[in-house]
Residue, then its C-alpha position, 0 to 999 in steps of 0.5 A: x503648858x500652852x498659852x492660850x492666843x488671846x492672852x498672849x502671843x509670840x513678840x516675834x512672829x505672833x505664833x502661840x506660845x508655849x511654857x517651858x519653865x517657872x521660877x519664883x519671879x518669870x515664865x520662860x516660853x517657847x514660841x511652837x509656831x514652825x520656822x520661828x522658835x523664840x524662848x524668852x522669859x516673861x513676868x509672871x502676870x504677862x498674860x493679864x491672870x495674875x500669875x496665877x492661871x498660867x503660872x500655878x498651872x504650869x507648876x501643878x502639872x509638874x507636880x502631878x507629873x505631866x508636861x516637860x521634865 
């Protein structure tokens, strides 16, 4: 699931970033911009939703079989 750029973005290179994993306390995200990379874990409420849109987002497309294994 990507995270849109006005909620949040790569700490290293502002590039838009990707959610890879969720667990019961962090998000992991991958920066998708070309040359950078980056993967770091971020709280659940990182983008200002709550940990709600992104997080539960992310879960339900797992769930319905979409996104990343």
């Amino acid at each position: 699931m990507l995270v849109n750029q006005q909620d949040g973005a790569c700490r290293s290179c502002g590039g838009q970033l990707q959610i890879t994993d969720v667990d019961d306390c962090t998000m992991t995200v991958l920066c998708t911009a070309p040359g950078c990379g980056d993967s770091y874990d971020v709280e659940l409420d990182a983008f200002g939703d709550g940990g709600l849109h992104y997080s539960l987002g992310f879960i339900s497309e797992q769930l319905r079989g979409g996104g990343q294994p």
